[in-house]
C-alpha positions in Angstrom: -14.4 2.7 8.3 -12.1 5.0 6.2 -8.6 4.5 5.4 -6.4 7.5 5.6 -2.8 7.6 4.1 -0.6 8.3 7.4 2.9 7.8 5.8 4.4 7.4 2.1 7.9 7.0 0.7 9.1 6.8 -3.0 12.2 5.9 -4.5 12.2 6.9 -7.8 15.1 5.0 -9.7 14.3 4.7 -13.4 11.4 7.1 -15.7 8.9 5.2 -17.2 8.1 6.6 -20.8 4.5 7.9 -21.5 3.5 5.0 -23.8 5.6 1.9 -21.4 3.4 -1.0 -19.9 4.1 -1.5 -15.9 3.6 -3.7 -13.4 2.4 -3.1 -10.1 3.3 -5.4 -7.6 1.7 -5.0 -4.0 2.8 -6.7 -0.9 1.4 -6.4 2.7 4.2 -6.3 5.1 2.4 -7.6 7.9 -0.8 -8.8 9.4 -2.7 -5.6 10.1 -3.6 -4.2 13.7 -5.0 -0.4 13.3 -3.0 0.1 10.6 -1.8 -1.7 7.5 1.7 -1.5 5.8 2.1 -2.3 2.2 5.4 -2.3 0.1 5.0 -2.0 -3.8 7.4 -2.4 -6.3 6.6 -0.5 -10.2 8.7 -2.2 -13.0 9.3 -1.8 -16.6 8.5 -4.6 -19.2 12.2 -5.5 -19.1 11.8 -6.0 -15.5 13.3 -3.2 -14.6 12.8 -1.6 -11.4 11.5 1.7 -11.7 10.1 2.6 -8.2 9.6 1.1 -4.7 7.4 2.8 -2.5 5.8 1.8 1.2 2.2 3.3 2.7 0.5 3.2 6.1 -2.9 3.5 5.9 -5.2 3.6 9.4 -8.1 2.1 10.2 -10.6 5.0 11.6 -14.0 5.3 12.6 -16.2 7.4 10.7 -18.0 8.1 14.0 -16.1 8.6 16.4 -13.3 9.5 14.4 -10.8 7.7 16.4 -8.4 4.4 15.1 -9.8 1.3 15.2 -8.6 -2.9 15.0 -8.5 -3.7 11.5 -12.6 -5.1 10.8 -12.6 -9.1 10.8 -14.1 -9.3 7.1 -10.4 -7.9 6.5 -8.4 -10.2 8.6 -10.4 -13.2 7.0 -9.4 -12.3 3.4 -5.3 -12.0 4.7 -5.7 -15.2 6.0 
């Protein structure tokens, strides 16, 4: 299974500076079906919010090439 990027968006709203320590934070919007949503949220050591940004990714089968259900090993880690 491979896991193309189908749809990004950024919202730049502060610059980070080239030596600054972020964080990361990653959140799955929902339970995944073909495709899995995730939110993420880049902040400053002042906890500042310097970006937000959202991805699709889509589960596809190296095979056929076509989308697939999201593999159960992947479902059992979400819940």
């Amino acid at each position: 299974i491979m896991l193309p990027v189908v749809s990004m968006s950024l919202n730049y709203k502060k610059s980070a500076g080239y030596d600054d320590l972020i964080n990361v934070k990653t959140q799955l919007k929902n339970t995944p079906t073909a495709k899995i949503d995730f939110e993420y949220e880049i902040t400053n050591e002042n906890h500042e919010i310097l970006t937000t940004a959202s991805t699709t990714l889509v589960f596809i089968d190296m095979k056929t090439n076509r989308p697939v259900r999201a593999p159960k090993y992947i479902l059992d880690l979400i819940n």
